[in-house]
Each structure stands twice: as structure tokens, then as C-alpha cells.
C-alpha positions as CSV (number, residue, x, y, z in Angstrom):
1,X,1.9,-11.2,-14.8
2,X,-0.3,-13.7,-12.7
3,X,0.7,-13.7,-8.8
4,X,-0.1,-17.0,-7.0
5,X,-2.3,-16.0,-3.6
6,X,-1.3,-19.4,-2.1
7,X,1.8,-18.2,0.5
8,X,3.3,-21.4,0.3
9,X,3.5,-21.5,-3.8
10,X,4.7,-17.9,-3.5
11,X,7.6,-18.4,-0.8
12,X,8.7,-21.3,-2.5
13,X,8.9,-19.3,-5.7
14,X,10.5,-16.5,-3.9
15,X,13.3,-18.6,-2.6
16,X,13.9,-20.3,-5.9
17,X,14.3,-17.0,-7.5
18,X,16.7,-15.6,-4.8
19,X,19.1,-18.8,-4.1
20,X,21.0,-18.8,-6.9
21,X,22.5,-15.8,-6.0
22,X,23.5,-16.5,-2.5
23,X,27.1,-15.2,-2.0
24,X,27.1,-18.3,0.9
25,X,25.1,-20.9,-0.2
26,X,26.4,-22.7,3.0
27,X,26.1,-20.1,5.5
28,X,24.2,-21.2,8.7
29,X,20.1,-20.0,8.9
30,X,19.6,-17.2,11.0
31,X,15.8,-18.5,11.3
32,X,13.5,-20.3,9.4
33,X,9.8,-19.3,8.7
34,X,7.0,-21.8,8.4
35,X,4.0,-20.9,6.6
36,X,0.6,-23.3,6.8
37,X,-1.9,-23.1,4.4
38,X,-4.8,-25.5,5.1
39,X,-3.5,-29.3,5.5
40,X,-0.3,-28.0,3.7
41,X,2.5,-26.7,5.7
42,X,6.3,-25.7,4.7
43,X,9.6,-25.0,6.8
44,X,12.0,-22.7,5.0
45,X,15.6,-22.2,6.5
46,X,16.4,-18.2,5.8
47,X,19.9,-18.0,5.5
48,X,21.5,-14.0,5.8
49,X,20.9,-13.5,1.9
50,X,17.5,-15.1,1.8
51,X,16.8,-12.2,5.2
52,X,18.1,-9.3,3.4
53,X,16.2,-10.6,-0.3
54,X,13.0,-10.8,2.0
55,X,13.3,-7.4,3.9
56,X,14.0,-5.2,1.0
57,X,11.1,-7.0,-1.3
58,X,8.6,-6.0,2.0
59,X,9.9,-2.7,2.2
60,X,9.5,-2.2,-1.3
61,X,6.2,-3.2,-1.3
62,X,3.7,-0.5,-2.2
63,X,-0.3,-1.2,-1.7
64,X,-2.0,-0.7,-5.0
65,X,-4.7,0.8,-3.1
66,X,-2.4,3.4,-1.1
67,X,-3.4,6.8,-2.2
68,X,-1.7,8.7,0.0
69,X,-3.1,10.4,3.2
70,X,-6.2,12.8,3.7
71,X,-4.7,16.1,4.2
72,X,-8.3,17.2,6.3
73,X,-8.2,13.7,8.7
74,X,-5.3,11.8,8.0
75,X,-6.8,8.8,7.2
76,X,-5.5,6.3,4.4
77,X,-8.7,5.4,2.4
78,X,-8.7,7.4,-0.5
79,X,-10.6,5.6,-3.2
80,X,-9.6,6.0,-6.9
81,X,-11.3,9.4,-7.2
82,X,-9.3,10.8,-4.5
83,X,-12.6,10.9,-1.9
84,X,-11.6,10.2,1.2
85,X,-13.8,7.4,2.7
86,X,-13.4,8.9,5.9
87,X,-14.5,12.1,6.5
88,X,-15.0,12.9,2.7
89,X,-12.9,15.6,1.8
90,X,-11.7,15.5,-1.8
91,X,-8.1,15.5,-3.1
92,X,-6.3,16.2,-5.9
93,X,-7.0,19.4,-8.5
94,X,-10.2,18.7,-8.8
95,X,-10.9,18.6,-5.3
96,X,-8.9,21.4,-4.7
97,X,-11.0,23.4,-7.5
98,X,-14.3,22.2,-5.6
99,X,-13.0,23.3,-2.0
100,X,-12.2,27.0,-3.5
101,X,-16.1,26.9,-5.1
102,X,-17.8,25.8,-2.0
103,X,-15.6,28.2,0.1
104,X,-16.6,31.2,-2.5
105,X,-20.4,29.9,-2.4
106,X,-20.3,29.6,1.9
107,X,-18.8,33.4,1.5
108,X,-20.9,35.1,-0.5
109,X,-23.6,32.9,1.3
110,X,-22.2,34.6,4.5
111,X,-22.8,38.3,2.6
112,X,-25.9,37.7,1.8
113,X,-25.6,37.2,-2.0
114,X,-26.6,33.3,-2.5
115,X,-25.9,32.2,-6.1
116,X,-24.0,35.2,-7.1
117,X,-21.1,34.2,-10.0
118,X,-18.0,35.9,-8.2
């Protein structure tokens, strides 16, 4: 499925795709929203059905690239291997397999027995 990136072409083709199932096609706007794109610019009345249809498609709305947060900084770029971008911890199983290694290797490190297969 192809998605337009012009916000006038896709609010127009939101709208068409929610009217026709306004309740109250006649009901009063409770605002309207006008988007500009270049020279291009379009009004759109939002009635009460056109406001709920637009709040629960944003809050529905899920960022491909959301990945979760780092559980050693908190921040929100994790790239598709789970490496945070940030301070570079890494997630998942296989970071969590890594994190035990290193922790065995800084430990026996520690004692005095670098390289040593636990």
C-alpha cells in the first residue's frame, strides 16, 4: 500500500474515507484545520465525527522506527539491531547474552584470570 506524503492529498483522503459514516452529517464544526503545502492550501471543517475519526487514527499511530526504550539510558533510538544509538547498550537476547559475557570476562578479569572459559 502506497501512502501519499503530500498532507493535503492525505487529509483530503482521510476525510473522504471517514464522511460517509458521519452519524450527523449536518452537525455544526467544532474547528476546522488548514493545512498549506507550497502555493497549495486547504480549509477543512472537522465536524464531532471527523474529531473523534482524527484523534483515535493519531493515537493509534505507532512509529515504524519505535523500538521501545533503552533500559540502561532511556533513550528512544534503538536501531533495528536493538543498539541503542545513545549510549550503546544492546537489547534484546542477544544483547542480554553479551552483557552476561562481558560481565563474566570484567570478573574473572577482576580475579586475575583474563581469558579463562568460566
Amino acid at each position: 500500500m502506497s501512502v501519499s506524503v503530500d498532507p493535503i492529498a492525505v487529509l483530503r483522503e482521510f476525510v473522504a474515507r471517514v464522511t460517509p459514516y458521519d452519524p450527523d452529517p449536518g452537525a455544526v464544526p467544532v474547528a476546522s484545520v488548514t493545512v498549506s503545502a507550497g502555493s497549495d492550501t486547504e480549509t477543512v471543517p472537522i465536524t464531532p465525527h471527523l474529531a473523534r475519526a482524527l484523534a483515535q487514527a493519531l493515537s493509534a499511530y505507532r512509529d515504524p522506527a519505535d523500538r521501545g526504550s533503552c533500559a540502561g539510558c532511556g533513550g528512544r533510538r534503538l536501531d533495528d539491531n536493538l543498539h541503542c544509538v545513545d549510549c550503546g547498550r544492546l537489547h534484546g537476547i542477544l544483547g542480554e547474552v553479551i552483557s552476561r559475557q562481558a560481565a563474566r570476562v570484567r570478573e574473572q578479569a577482576a580475579e586475575g584470570r583474563p581469558g579463562t572459559v568460566p
